[in-house]
C-alpha positions in Angstrom: -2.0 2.7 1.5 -3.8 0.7 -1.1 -3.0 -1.5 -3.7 -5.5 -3.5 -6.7 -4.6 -5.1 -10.3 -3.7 -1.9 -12.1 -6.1 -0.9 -15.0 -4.7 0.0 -18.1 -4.9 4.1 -16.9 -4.8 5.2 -13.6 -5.2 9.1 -12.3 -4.4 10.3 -8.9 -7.9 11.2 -8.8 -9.4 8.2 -10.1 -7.2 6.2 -7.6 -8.6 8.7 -4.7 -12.3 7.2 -6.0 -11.5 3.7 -6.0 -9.5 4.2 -2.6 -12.4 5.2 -0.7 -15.0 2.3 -2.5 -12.4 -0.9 -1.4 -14.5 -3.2 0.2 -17.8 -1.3 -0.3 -20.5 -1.0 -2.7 -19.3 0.7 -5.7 -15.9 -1.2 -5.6 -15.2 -1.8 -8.9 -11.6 -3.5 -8.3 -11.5 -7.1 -10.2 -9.8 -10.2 -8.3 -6.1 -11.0 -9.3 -3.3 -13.7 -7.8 -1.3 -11.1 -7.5 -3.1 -9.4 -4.4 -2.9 -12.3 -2.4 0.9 -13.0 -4.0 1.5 -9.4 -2.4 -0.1 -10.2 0.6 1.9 -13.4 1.8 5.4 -11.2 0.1 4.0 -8.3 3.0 3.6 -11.0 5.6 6.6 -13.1 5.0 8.6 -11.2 7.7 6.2 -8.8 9.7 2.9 -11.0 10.0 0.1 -9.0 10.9 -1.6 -11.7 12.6 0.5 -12.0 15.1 -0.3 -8.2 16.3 0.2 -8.4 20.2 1.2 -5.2 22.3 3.8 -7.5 23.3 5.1 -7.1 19.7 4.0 -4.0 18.6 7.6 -2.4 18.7 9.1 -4.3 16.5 5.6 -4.9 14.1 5.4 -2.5 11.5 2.0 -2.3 10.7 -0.2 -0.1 12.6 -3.2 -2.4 12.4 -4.3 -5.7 10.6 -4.6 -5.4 7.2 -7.8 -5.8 5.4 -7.1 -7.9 1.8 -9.6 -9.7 0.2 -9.3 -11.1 -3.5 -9.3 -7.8 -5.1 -7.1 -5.4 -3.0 -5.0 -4.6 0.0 -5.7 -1.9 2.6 -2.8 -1.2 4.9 -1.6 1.4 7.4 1.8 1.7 8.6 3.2 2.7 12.0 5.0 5.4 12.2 8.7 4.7 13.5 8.7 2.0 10.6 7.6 4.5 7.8 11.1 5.2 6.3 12.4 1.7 6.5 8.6 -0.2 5.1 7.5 2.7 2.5 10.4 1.6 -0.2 10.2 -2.2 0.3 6.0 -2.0 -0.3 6.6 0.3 -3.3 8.9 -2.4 -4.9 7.0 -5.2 -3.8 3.5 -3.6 -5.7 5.3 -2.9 -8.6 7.3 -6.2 -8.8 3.4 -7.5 -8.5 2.2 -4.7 -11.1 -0.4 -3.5 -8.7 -1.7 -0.1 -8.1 0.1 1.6 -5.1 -2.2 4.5 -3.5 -0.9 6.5 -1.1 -3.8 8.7 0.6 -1.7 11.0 2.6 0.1 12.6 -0.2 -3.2 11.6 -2.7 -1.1 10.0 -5.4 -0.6 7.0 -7.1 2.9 5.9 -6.0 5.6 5.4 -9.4 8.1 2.8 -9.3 11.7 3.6 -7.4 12.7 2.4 -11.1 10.7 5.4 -12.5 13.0 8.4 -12.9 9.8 10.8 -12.4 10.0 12.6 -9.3 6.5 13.4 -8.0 6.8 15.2 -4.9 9.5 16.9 -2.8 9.8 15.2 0.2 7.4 12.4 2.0 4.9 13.1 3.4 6.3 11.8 6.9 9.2 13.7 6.5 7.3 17.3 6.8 10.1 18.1 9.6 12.9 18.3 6.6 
């Protein structure tokens, strides 16, 4: 997933484009507090420094994640999917950030937002 300060419009397509250019040339994300602000609020209880395989059962992240002033890359293991997905939603939008999700190629609303914009996630493809 990513997240970056959210323009004033955002398109699942655009997001797919800015996605792919985080941390490369062509990144046209703009630094904000509120990326690192998200960062330490993502790290308060599951610190991704602390990745050991000791660990790795009860760490929900499936590697460290890349952040930098302008955005926040992060991929999350599988058996913590349903319990992590809802709590980094709310925590980007509490920040006002962009949330991309690349596996279902959308820009993630708020649990606020009455819109529903797919079925089913996309970890659930067994339901």
């Amino acid at each position: 997933m990513g997240f970056w300060a959210k323009p004033n419009e955002i398109t699942d397509k655009k997001a797919a484009e800015i996605f792919l250019c985080l941390g490369e040339k062509g990144d046209i994300t703009v630094p904000d507090p509120k990326i690192y602000e998200f960062y330490v609020g993502l790290t308060k209880d599951f610190s991704d420094s602390e990745m050991t395989e000791e660990n790795e059962e009860n760490n929900p992240w499936a590697n460290q994640i890349e952040w930098s002033e302008n955005y926040v890359v992060l991929n999350i293991s599988f058996s913590f999917v349903e319990k992590m997905y809802p709590i980094i939603k709310e925590l980007s939008h509490r920040y006002g950030l962009v949330c991309y999700d690349p596996q279902i190629g959308k820009v993630v609303v708020s649990p606020r937002t009455k819109i529903k914009t797919h079925s089913k996630h996309w970890w659930e493809f067994w339901k």
